[in-house]
Each structure stands twice: as structure tokens, then as C-alpha cells.
C-alpha positions as a printed NumPy array, in Angstrom:
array([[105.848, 115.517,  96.187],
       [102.353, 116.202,  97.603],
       [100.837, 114.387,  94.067],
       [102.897, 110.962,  95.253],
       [101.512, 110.504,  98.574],
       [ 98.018, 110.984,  96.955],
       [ 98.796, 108.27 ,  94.714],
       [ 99.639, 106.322,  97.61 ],
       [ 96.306, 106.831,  99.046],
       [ 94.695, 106.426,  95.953],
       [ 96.511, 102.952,  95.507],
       [ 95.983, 101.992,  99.306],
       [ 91.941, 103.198,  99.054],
       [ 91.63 , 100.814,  95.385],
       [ 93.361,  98.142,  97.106],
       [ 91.201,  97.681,  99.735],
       [ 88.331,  97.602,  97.323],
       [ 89.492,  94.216,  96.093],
       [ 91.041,  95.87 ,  92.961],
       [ 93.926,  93.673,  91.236],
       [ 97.366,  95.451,  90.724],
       [ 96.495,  95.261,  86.705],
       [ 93.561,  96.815,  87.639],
       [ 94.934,  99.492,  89.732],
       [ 97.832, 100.699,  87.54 ],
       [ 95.184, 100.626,  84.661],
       [ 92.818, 103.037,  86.633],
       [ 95.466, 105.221,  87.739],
       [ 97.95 , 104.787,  84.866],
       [101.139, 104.341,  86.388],
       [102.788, 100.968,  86.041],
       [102.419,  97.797,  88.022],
       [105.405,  98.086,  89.781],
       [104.614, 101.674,  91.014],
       [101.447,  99.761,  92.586],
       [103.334,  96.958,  94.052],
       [105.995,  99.678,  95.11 ],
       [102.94 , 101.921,  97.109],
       [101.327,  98.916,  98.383],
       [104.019,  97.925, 100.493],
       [104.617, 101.11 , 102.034],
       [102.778, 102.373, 104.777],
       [102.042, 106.396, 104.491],
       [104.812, 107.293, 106.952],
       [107.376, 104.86 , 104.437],
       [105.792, 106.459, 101.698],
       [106.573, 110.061, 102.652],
       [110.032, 109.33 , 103.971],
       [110.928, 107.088, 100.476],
       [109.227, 110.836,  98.674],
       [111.467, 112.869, 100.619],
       [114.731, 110.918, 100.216],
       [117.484, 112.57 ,  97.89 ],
       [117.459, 111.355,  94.047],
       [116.852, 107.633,  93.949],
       [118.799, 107.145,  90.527],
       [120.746, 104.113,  91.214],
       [119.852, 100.55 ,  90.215],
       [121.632,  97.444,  91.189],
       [122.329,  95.017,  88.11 ],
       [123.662,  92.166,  90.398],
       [120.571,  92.146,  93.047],
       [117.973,  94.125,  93.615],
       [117.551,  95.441,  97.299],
       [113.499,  96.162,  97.251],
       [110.729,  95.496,  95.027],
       [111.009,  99.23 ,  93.528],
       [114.448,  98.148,  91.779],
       [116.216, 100.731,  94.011],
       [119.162,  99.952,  95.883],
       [118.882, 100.799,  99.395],
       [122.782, 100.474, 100.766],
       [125.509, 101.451,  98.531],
       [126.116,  97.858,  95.993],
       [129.802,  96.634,  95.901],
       [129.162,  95.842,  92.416],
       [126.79 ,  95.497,  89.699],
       [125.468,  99.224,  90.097],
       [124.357, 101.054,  86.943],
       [123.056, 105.118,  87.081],
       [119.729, 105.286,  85.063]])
């Protein structure tokens, strides 16, 4: 858990030194959506979305935030990775 909110400040400490996304998942290699996840989080977000139970469901119909994670129970369209 500790390791993820490092990678948040890693991502957070690259972004503000103009790096791209691309450029930042390259660095750090982890995938561009892990970046985009982590850059809109703020540390507190980041910790709570760490600490939440296991984050295994993925909508097929819509999906709720940018990290493909559902964050209310779907009616439909729900898939378990």
C-alpha cells in the first residue's frame, strides 16, 4: 500500500515538471491510465481509493471514473475481472 502512494507522488512530482503522461508511465513503467488515474487524485483521494476493499469490478455498459472502476453498484453491464 505504502509503494502506491509513492507512485502517486512520484506521478504528481513528474507532472509538475512538464512531463507528458507517455512520458510519465514510460519513466515509471506503469501504464497511462495508472498516470491519468494518480493525476486526478489528490494524496488524501489517493490513500482512501488504496485503502478501499478489492476494486475488482468493471462496468461494461458505462464506466463511472477514468480508472474503469465502478464506483456505485451498476444495474447492469457489470463484469468481475
Amino acid at each position: 500500500m505504502e509503494e502506491k502512494l509513492v507512485l502517486h507522488v512520484k506521478i504528481q512530482e513528474l507532472h509538475k515538471r512538464k512531463l507528458k503522461a507517455t512520458q510519465i508511465a514510460q519513466e515509471l513503467k506503469i501504464s497511462r491510465p495508472t498516470v491519468y488515474k494518480y493525476l486526478e487524485m489528490t494524496l488524501q483521494e489517493a490513500r482512501a481509493f488504496i485503502e478501499q476493499p478489492h476494486r475488482s469490478v468493471l462496468c461494461n455498459e458505462k464506466v463511472h471514473n477514468h480508472a474503469g472502476f465502478c464506483t456505485q453498484p451498476c444495474q447492469r453491464g457489470m463484469s468481475f475481472l
